[in-house]
C-alpha positions in Angstrom: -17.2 21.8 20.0 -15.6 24.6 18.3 -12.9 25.0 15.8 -10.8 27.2 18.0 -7.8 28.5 15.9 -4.6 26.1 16.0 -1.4 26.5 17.5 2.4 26.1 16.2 2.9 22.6 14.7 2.6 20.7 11.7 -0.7 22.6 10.8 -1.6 20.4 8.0 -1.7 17.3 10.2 -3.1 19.5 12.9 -6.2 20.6 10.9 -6.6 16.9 9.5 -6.7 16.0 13.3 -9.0 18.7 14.2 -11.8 18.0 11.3 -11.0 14.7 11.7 -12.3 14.4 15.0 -15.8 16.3 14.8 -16.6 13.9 12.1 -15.6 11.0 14.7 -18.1 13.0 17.1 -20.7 12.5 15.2 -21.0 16.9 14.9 -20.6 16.3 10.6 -22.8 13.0 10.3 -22.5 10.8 6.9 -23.3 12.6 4.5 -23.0 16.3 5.5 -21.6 18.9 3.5 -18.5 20.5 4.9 -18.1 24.3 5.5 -16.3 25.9 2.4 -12.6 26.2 2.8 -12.5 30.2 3.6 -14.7 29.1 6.7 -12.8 26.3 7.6 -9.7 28.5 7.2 -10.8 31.3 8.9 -12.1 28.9 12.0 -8.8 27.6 12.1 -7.0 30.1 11.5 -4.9 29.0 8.6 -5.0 29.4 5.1 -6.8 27.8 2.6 -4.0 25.8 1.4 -3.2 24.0 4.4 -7.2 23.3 4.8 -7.2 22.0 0.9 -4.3 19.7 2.2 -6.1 18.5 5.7 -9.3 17.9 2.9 -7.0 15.9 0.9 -5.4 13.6 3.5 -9.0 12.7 4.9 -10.3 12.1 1.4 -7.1 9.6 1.0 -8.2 8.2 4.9 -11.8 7.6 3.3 -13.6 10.2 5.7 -14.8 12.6 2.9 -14.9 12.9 -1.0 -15.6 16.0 -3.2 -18.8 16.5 -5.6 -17.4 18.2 -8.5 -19.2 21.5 -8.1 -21.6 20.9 -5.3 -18.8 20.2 -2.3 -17.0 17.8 0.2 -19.1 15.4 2.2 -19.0 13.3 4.8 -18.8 9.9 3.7 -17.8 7.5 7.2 -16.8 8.3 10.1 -14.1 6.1 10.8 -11.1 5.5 8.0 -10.0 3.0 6.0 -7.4 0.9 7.5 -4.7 0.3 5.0 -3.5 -3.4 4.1 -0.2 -3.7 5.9 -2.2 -2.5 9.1 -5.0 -5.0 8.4 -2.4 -7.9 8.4 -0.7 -6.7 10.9 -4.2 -6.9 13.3 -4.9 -10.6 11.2 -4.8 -13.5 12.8 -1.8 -15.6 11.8 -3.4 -18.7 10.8 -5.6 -17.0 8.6 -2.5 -15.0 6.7 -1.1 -18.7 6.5 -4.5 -19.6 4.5 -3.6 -17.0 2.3 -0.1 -17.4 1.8 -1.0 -21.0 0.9 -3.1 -20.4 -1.7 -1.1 -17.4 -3.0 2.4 -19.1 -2.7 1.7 -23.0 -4.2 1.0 -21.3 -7.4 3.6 -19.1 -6.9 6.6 -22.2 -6.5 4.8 -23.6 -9.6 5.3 -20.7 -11.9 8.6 -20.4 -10.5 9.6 -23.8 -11.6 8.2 -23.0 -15.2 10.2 -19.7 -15.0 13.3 -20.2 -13.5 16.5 -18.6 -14.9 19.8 -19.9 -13.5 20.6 -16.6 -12.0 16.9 -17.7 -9.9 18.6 -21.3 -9.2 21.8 -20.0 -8.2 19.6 -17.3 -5.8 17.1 -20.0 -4.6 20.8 -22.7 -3.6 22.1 -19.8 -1.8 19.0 -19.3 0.1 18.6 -23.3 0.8 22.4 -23.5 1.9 21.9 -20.0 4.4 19.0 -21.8 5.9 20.8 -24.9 6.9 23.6 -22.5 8.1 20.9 -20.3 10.1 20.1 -24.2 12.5 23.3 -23.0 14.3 21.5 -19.6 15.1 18.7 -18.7 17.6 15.1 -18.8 16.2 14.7 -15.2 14.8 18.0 -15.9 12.7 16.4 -19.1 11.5 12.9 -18.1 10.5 14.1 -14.8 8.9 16.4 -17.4 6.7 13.5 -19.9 6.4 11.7 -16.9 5.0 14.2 -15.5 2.6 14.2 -18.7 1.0 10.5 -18.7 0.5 11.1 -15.1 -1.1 13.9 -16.1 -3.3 11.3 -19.0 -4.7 8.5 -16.6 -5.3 11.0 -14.3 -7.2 11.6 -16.5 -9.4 8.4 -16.9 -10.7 8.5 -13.3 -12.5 5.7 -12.1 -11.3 6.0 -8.4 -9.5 2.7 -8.6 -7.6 3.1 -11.9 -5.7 6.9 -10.2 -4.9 4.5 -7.4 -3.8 2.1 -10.0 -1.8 4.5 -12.0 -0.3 6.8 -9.4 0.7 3.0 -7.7 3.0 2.6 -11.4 4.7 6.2 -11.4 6.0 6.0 -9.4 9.4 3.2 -11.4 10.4 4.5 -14.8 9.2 8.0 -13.6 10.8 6.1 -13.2 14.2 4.3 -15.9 14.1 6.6 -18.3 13.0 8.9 -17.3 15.8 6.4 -18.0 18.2 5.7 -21.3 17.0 9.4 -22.5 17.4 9.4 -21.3 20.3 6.6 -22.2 21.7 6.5 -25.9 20.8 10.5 -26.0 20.8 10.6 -27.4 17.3 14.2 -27.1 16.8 15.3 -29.2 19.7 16.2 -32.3 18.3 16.3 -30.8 14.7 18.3 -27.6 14.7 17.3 -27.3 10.8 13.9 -28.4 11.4 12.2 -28.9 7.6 15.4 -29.4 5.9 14.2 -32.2 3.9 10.8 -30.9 2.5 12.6 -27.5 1.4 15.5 -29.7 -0.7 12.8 -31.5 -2.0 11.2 -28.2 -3.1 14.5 -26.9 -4.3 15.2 -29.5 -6.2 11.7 -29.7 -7.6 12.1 -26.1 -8.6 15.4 -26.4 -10.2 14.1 -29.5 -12.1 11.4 -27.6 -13.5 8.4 -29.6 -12.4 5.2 -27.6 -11.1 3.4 -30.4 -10.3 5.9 -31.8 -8.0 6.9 -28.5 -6.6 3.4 -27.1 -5.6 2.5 -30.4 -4.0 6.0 -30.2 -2.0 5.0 -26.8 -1.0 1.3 -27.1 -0.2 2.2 -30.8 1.9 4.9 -28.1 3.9 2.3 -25.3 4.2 -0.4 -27.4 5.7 1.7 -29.2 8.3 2.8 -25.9 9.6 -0.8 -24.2 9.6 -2.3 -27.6 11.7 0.8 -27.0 14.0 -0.3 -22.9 14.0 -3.9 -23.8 14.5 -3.3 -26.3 17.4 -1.0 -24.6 19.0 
């Protein structure tokens, strides 16, 4: 197919599109050696600045990479789907597997770390969770949630924030759906109260130990409800 000149639009994402696409064709295989930018340019019919930008965003997409000095080449055909997007397409039992493992040692650093400023924070969070059994079940798991959050911030540690805060769409859906689904909160509008006071408390008190097994006892009983359900 040819590279038939563009029209009016956001030419950068345009040209991306355009090269982007014979690559997905299979007309530039793995490992081919893309036409300079004057000839892309001039096929186009842009300049070569908006060609070196359409380069850039498929290097950044995983399509292509530059050889200092010899050129850009194809390297796949498809691009690299970033991790937000992954977990968004994950399964979400198999987040929960991961949240388990990330968030136990998470609640014990956070009881070793804990300032009162995190106590005070991580009370609130408990107290808005109770409060949220008199709301519907998106205003309870998003409460449920928060509190989780407010227990992983306190164990200081920026990149489980950073982890924790990628899981949450996909725990906030699935979560939902398992409320709903199985109608936990019938008989217990607060449903899990006591397991997340005993984490509080744990938390507060300062002891790992206790606090991770809370948690990981918790996270297990959901994920066989998850998995059944």
């Amino acid at each position: 197919m040819p590279l038939d000149p563009l029209r009016p639009a956001p030419l950068v994402e345009q040209a991306a599109a355009r090269l982007r696409a014979h690559i997905a064709d299979g007309e530039w295989a793995v490992g081919t050696k893309l036409p300079g930018e004057t000839a892309l340019a001039k096929a186009l019919g842009v300049g070569r600045s908006t060609v070196r930008e359409a380069l850039r965003a498929l290097a950044g997409a995983g399509l292509v990479r530059a050889r200092q000095g010899a050129g850009v080449f194809v390297i796949a055909t498809e691009p690299l789907e970033d991790w937000p997007t992954r977990l968004r397409r994950s399964a979400v039992a198999d987040v929960y597997e991961v949240r388990m493992m990330i968030e136990v040692q998470a609640v014990r650093l956070a009881a070793a770390r804990r300032t009162d400023a995190d106590i005070t924070a991580i009370q609130a969070a408990l107290e808005a969770r109770r409060a949220a059994g008199a709301l519907d079940d998106d205003q309870f798991v998003r409460a449920d949630i928060a509190l989780h959050a407010a227990v992983v911030a306190a164990a200081h540690n920026t990149v489980l924030d950073d982890l924790f805060a990628e899981f949450v769409p996909v725990l906030h859906r699935g979560l939902v759906d398992l409320v709903t689904l199985l109608d936990l909160r019938a008989k217990e509008p607060d449903c899990g109260d006591r397991s997340h006071t005993a984490l509080v408390t744990a938390v507060v008190a300062g002891d790992a130990e206790v606090a991770g097994r809370v948690l990981d006892e918790e996270l297990r009983n959901t994920l066989a409800l998850i998995t059944a359900s």
